[in-house]
PDB file of N, CA, C and O in Angstrom, chain B, residues numbered from 101:
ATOM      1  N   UNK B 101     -23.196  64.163  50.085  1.00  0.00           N
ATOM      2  CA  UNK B 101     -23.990  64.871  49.095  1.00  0.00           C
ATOM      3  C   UNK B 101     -23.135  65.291  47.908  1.00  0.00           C
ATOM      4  O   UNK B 101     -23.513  65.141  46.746  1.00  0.00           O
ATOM      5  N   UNK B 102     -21.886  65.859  48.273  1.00  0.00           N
ATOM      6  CA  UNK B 102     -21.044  66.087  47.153  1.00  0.00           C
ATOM      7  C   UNK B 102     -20.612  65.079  46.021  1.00  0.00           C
ATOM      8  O   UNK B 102     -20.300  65.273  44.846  1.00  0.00           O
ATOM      9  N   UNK B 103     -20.704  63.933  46.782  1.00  0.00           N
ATOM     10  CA  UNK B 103     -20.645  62.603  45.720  1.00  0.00           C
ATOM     11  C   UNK B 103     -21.418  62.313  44.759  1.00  0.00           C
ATOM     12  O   UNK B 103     -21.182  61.745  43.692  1.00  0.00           O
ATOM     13  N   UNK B 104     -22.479  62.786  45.242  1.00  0.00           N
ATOM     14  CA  UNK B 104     -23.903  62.439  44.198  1.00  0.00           C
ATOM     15  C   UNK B 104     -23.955  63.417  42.965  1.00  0.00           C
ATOM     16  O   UNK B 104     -24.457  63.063  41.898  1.00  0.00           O
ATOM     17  N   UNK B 105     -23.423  64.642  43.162  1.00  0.00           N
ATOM     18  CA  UNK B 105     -23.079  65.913  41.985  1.00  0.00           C
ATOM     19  C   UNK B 105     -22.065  65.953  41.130  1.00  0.00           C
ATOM     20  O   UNK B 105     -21.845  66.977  40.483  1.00  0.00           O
ATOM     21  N   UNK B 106     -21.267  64.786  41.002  1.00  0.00           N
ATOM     22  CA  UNK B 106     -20.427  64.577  40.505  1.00  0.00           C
ATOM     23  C   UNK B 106     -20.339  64.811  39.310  1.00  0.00           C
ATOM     24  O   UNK B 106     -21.435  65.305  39.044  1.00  0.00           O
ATOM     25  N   UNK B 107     -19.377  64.766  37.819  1.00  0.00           N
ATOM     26  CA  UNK B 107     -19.812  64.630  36.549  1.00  0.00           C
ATOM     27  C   UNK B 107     -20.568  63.239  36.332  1.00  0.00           C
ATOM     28  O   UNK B 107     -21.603  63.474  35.708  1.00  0.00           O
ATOM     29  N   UNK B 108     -20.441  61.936  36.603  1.00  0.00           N
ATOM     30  CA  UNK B 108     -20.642  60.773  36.182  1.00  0.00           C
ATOM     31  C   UNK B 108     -22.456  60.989  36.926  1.00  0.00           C
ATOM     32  O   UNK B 108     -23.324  60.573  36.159  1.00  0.00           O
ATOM     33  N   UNK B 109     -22.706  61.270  37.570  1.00  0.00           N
ATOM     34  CA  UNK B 109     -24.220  61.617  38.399  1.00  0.00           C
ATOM     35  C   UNK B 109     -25.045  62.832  37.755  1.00  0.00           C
ATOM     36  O   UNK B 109     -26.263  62.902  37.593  1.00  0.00           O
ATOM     37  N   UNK B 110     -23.793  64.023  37.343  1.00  0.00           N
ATOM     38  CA  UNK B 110     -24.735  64.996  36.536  1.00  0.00           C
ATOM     39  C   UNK B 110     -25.068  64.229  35.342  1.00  0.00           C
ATOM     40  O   UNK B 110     -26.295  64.140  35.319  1.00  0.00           O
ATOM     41  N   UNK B 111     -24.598  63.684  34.422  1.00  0.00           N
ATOM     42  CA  UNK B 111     -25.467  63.704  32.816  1.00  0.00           C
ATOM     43  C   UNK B 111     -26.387  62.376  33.422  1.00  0.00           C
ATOM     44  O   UNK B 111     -27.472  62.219  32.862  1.00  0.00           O
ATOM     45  N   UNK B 112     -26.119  61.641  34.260  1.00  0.00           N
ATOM     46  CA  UNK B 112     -27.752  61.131  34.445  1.00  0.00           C
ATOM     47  C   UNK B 112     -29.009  61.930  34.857  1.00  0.00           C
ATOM     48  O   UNK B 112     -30.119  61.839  34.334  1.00  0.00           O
ATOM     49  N   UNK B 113     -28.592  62.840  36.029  1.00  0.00           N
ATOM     50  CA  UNK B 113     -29.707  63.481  35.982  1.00  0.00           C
ATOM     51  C   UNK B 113     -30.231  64.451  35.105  1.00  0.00           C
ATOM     52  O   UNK B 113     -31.425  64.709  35.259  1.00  0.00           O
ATOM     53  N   UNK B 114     -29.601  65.061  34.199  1.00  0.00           N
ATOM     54  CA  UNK B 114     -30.023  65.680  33.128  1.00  0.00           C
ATOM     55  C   UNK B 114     -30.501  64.935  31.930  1.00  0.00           C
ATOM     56  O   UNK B 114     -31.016  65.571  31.010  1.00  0.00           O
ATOM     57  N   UNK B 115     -30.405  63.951  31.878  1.00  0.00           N
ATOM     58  CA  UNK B 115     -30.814  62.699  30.972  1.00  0.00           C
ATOM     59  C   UNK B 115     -32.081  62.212  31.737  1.00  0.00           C
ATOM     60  O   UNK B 115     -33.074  61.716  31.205  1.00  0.00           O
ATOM     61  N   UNK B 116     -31.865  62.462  33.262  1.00  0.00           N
ATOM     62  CA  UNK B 116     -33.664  61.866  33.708  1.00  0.00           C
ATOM     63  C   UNK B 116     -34.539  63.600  33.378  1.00  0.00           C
ATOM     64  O   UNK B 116     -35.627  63.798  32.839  1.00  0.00           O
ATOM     65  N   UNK B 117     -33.739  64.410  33.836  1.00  0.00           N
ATOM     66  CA  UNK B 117     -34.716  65.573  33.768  1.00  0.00           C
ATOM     67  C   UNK B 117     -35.518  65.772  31.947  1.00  0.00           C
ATOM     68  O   UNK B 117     -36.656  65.434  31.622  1.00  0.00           O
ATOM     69  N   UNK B 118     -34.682  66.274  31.260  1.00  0.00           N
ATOM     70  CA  UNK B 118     -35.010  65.955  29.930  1.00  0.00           C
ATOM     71  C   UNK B 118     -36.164  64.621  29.383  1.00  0.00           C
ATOM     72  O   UNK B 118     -36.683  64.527  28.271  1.00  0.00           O
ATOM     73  N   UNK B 119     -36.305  63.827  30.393  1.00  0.00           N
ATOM     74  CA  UNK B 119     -36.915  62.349  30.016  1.00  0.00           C
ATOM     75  C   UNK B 119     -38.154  62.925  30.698  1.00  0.00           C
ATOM     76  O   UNK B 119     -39.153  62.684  30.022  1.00  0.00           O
ATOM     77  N   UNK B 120     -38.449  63.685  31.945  1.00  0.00           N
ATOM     78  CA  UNK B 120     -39.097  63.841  32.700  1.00  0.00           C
ATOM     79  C   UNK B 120     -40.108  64.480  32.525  1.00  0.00           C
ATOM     80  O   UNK B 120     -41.232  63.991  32.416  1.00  0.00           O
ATOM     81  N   UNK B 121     -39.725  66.070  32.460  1.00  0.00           N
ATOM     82  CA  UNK B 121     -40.460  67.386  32.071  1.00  0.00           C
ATOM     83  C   UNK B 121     -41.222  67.530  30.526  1.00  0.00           C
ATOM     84  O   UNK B 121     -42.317  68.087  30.451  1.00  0.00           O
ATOM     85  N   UNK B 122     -40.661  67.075  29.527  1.00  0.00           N
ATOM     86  CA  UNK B 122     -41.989  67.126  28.519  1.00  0.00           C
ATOM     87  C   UNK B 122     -43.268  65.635  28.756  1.00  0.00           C
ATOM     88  O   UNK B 122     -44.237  65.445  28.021  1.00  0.00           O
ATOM     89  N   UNK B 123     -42.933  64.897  29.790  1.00  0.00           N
ATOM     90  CA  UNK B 123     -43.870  63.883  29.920  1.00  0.00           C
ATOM     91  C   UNK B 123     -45.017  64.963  31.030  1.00  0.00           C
ATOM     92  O   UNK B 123     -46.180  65.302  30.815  1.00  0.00           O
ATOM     93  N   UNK B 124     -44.282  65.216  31.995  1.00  0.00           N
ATOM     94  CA  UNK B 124     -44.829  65.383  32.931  1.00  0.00           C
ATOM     95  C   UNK B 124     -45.247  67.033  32.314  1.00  0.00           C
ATOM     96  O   UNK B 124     -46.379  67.197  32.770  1.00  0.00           O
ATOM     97  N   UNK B 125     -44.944  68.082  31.651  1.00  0.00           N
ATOM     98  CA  UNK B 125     -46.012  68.962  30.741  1.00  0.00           C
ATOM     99  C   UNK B 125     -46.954  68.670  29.811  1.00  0.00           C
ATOM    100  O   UNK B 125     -47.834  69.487  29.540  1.00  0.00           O
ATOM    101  N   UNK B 126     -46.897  67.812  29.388  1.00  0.00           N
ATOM    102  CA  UNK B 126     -47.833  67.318  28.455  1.00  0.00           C
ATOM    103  C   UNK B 126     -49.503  67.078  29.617  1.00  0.00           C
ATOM    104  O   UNK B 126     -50.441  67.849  29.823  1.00  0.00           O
ATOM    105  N   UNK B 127     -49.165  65.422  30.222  1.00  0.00           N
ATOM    106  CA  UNK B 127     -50.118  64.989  31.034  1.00  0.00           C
ATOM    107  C   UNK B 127     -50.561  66.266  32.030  1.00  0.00           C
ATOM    108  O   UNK B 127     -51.696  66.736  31.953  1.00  0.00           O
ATOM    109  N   UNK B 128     -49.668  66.728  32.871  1.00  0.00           N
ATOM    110  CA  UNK B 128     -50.659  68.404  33.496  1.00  0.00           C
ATOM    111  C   UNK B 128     -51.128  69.075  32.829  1.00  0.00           C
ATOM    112  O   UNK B 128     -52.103  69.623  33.342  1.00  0.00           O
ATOM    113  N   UNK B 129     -50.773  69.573  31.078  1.00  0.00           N
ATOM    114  CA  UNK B 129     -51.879  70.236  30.113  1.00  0.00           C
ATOM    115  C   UNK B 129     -52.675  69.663  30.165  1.00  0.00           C
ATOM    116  O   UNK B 129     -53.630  70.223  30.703  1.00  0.00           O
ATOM    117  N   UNK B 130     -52.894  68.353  29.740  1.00  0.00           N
ATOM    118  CA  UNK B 130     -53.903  67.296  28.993  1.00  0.00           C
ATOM    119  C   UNK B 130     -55.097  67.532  30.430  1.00  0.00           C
ATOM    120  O   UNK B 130     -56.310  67.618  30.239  1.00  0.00           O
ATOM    121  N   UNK B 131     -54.674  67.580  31.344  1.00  0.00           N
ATOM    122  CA  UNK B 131     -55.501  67.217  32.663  1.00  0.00           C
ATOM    123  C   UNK B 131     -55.962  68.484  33.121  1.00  0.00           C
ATOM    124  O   UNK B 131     -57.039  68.446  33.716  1.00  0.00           O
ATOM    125  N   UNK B 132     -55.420  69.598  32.995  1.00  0.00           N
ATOM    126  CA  UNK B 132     -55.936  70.532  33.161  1.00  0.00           C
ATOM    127  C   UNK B 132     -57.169  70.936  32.445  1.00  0.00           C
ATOM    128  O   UNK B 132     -58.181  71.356  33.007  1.00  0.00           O
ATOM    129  N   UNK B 133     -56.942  70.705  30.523  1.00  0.00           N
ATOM    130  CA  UNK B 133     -57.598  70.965  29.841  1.00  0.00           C
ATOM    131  C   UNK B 133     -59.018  69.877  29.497  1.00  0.00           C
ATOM    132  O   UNK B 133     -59.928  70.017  28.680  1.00  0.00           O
ATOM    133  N   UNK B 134     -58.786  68.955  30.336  1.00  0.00           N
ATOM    134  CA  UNK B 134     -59.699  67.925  30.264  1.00  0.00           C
ATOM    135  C   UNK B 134     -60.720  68.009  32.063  1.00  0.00           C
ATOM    136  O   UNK B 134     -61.561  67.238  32.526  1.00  0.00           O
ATOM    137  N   UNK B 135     -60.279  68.946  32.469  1.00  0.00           N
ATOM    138  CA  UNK B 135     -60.475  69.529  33.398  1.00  0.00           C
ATOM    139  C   UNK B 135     -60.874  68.428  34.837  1.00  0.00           C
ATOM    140  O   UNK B 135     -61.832  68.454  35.609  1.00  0.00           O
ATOM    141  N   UNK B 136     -59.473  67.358  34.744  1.00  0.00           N
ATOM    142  CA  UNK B 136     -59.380  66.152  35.641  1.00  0.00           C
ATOM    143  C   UNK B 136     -58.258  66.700  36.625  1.00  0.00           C
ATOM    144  O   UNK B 136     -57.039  66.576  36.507  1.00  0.00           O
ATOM    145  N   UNK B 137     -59.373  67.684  38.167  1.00  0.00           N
ATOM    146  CA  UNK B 137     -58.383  68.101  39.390  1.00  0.00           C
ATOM    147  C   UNK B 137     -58.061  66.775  39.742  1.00  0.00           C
ATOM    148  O   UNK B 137     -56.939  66.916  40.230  1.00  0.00           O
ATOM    149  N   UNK B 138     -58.355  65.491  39.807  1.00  0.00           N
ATOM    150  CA  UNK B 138     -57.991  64.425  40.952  1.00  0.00           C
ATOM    151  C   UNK B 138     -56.258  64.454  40.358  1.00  0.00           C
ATOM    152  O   UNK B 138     -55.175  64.847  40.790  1.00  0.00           O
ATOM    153  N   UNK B 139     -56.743  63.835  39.215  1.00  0.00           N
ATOM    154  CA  UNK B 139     -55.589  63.148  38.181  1.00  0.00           C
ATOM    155  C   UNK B 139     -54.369  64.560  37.848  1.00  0.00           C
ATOM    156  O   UNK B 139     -53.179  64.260  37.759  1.00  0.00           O
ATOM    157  N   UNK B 140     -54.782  65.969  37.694  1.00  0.00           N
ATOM    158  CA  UNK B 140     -53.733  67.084  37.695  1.00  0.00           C
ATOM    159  C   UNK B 140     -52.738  66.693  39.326  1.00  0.00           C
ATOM    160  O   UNK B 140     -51.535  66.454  39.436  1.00  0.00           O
ATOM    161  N   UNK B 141     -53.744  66.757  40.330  1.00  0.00           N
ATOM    162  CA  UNK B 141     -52.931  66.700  41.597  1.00  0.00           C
ATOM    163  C   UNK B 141     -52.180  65.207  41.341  1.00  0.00           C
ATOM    164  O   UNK B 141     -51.102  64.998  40.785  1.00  0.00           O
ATOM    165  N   UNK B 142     -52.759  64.615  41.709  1.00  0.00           N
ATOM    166  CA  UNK B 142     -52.045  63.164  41.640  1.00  0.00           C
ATOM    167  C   UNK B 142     -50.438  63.059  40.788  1.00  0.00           C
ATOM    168  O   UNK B 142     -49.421  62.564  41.274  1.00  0.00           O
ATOM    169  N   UNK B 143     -50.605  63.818  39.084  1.00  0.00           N
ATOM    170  CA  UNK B 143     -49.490  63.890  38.521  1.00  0.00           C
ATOM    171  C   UNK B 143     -48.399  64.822  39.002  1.00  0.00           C
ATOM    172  O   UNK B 143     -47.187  64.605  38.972  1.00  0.00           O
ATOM    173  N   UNK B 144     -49.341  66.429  39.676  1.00  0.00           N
ATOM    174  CA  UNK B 144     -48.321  67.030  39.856  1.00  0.00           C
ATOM    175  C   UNK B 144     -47.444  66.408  41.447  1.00  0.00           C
ATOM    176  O   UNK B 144     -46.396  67.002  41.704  1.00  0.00           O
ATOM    177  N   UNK B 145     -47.772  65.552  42.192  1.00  0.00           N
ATOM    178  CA  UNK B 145     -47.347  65.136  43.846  1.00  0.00           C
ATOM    179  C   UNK B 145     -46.332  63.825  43.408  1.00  0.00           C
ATOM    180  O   UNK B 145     -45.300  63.540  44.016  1.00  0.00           O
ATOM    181  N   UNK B 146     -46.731  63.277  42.512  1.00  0.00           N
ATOM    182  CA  UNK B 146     -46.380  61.870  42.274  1.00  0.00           C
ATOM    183  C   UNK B 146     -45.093  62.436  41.393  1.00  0.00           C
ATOM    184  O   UNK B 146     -45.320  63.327  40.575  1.00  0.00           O
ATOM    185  N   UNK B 147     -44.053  62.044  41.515  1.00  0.00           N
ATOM    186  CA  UNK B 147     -42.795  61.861  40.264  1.00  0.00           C
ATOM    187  C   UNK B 147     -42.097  60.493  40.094  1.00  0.00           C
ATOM    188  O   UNK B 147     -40.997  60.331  40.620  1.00  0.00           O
ATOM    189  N   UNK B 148     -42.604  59.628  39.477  1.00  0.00           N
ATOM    190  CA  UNK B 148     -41.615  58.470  39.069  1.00  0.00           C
ATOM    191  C   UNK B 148     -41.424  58.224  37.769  1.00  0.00           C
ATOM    192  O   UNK B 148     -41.897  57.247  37.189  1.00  0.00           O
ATOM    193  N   UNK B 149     -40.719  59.100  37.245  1.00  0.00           N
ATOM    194  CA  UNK B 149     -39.902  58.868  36.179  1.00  0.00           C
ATOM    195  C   UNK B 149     -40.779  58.948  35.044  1.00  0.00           C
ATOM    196  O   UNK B 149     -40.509  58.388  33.982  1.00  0.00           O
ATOM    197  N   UNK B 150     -41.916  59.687  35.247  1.00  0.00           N
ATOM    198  CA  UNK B 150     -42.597  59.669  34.432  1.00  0.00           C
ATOM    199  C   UNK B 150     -43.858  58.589  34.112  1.00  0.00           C
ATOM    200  O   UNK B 150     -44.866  58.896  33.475  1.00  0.00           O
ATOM    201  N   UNK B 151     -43.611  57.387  34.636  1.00  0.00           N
ATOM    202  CA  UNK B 151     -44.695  56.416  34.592  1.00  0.00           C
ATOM    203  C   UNK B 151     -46.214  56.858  34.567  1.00  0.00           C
ATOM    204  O   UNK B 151     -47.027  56.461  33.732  1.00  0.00           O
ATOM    205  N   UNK B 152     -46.504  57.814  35.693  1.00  0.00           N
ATOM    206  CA  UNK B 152     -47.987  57.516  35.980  1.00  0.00           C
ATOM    207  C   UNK B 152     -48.124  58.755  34.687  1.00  0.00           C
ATOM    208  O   UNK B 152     -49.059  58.587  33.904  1.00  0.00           O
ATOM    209  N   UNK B 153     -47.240  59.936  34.474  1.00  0.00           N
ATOM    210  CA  UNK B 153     -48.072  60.523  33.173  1.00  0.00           C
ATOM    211  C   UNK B 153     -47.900  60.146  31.730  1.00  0.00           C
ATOM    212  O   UNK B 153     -48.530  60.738  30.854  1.00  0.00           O
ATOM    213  N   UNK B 154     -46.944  59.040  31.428  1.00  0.00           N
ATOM    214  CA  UNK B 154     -47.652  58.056  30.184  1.00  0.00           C
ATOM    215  C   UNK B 154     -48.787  57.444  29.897  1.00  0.00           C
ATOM    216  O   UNK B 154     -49.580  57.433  28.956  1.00  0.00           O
ATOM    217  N   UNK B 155     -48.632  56.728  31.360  1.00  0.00           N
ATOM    218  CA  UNK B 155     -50.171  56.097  31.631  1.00  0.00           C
ATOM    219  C   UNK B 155     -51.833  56.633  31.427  1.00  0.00           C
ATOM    220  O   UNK B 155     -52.902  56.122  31.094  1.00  0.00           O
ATOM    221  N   UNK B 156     -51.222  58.269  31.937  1.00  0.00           N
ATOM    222  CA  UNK B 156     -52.904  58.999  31.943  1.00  0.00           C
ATOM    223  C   UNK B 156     -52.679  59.480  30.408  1.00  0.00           C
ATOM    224  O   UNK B 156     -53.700  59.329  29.736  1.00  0.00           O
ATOM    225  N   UNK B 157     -51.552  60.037  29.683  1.00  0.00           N
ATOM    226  CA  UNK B 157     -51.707  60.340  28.621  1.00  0.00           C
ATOM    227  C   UNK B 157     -52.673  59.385  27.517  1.00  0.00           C
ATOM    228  O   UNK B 157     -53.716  59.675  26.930  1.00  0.00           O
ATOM    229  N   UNK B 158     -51.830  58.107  27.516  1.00  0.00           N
ATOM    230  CA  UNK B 158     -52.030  57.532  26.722  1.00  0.00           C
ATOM    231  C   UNK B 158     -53.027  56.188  27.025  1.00  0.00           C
ATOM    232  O   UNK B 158     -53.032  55.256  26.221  1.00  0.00           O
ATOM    233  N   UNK B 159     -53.956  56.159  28.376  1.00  0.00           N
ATOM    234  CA  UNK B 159     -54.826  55.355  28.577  1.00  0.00           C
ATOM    235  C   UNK B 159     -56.290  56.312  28.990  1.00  0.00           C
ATOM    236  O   UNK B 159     -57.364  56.337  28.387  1.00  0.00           O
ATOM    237  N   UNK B 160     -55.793  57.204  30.474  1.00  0.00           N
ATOM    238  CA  UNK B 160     -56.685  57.787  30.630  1.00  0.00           C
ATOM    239  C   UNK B 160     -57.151  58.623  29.981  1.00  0.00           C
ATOM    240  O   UNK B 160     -58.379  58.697  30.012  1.00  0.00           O
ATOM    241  N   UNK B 161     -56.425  59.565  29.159  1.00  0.00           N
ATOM    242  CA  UNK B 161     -57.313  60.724  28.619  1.00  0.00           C
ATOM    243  C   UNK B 161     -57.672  60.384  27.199  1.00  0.00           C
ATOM    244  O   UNK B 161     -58.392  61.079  26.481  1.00  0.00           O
ATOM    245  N   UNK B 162     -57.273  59.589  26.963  1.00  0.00           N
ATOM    246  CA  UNK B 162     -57.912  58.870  25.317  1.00  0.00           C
ATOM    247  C   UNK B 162     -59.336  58.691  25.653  1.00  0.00           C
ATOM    248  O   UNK B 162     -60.165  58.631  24.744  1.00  0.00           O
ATOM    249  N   UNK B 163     -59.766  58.579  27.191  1.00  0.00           N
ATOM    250  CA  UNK B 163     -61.607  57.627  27.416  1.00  0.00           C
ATOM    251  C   UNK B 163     -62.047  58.885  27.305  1.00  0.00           C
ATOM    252  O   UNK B 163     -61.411  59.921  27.115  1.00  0.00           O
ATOM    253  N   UNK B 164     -63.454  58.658  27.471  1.00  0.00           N
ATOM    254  CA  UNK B 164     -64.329  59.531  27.915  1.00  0.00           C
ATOM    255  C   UNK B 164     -64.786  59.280  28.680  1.00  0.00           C
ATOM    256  O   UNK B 164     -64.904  58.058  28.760  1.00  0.00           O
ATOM    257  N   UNK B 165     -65.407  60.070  29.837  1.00  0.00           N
ATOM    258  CA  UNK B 165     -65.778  60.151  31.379  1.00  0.00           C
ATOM    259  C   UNK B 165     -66.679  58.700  31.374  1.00  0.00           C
ATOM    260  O   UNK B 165     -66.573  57.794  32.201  1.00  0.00           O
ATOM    261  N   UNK B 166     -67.601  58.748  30.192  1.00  0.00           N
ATOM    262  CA  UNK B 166     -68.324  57.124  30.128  1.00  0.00           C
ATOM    263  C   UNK B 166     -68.171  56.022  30.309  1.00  0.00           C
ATOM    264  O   UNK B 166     -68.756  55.223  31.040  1.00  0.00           O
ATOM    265  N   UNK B 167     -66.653  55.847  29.052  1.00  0.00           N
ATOM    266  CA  UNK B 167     -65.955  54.751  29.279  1.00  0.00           C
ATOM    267  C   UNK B 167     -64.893  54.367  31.114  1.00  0.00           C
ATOM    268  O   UNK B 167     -64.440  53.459  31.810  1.00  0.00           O
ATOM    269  N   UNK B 168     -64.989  55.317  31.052  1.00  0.00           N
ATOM    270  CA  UNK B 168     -63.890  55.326  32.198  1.00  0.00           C
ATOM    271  C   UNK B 168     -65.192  54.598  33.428  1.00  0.00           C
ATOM    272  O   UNK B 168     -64.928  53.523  33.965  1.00  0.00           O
ATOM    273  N   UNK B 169     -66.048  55.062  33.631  1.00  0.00           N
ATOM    274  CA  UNK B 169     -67.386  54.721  34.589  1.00  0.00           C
ATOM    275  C   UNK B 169     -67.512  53.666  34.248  1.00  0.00           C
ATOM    276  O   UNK B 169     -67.234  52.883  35.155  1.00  0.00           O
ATOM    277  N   UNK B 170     -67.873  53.091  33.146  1.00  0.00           N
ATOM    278  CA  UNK B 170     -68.035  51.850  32.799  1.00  0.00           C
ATOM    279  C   UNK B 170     -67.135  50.763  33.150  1.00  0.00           C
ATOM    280  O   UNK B 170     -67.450  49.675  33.631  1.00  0.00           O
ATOM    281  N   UNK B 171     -65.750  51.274  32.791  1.00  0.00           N
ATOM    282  CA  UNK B 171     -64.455  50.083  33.203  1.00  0.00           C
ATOM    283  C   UNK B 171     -64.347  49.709  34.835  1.00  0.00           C
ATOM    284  O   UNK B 171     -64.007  48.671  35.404  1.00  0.00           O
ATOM    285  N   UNK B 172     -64.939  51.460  35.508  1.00  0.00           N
ATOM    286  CA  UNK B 172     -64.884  50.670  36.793  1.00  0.00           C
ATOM    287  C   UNK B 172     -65.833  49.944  37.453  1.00  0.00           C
ATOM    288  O   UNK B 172     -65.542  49.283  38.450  1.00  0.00           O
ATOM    289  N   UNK B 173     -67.670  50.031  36.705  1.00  0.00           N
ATOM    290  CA  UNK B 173     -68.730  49.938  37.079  1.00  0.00           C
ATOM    291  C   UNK B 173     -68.666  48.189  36.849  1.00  0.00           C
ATOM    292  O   UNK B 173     -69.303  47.386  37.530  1.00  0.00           O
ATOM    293  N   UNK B 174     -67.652  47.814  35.620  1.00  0.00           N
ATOM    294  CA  UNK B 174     -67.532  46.129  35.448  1.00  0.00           C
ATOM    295  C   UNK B 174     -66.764  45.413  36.405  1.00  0.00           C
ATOM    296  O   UNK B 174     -66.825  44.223  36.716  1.00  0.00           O
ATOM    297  N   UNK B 175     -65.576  46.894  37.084  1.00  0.00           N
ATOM    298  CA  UNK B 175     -64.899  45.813  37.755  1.00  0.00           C
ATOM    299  C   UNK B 175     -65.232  45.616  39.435  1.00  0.00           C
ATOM    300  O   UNK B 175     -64.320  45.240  40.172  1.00  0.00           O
ATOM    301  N   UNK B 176     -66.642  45.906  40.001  1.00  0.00           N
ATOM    302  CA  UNK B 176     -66.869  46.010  41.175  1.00  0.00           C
ATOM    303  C   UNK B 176     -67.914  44.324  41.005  1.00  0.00           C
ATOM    304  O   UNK B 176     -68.473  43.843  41.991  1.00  0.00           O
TER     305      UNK B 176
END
């Protein structure tokens, strides 16, 4: 464990944290305020690097509940 805390291991993880936390505050505002519990839980359980809250930022919460029904109502 002591290996992993190293200097050469700290500025990566402070370089992932910094990369991390304004993605992942943004998408839990956005979801809160768009008042999407599935998608708040999902972002707050899930951490990979940020992926899944780019994704809802900038795909999911752009729709509206309509469009979103619709994309899945075409793909069944």
């Amino acid at each position: 464990m002591q290996t992993l805390l190293n200097n050469n291991n700290m500025w990566l993880l402070i370089i992932s944290i910094v990369w991390v936390l304004p993605w992942k505050g943004y998408a839990l505002w956005t979801a809160s305020r768009m008042e999407n519990k599935k998608w708040f839980i999902a972002l707050i359980i899930l951490n990979t690097f940020a992926i899944l809250d780019i994704f809802y930022i900038f795909y999911i919460a752009k729709k509206t509940p309509q469009e979103i029904l619709s994309g899945f109502k075409s793909k069944i």
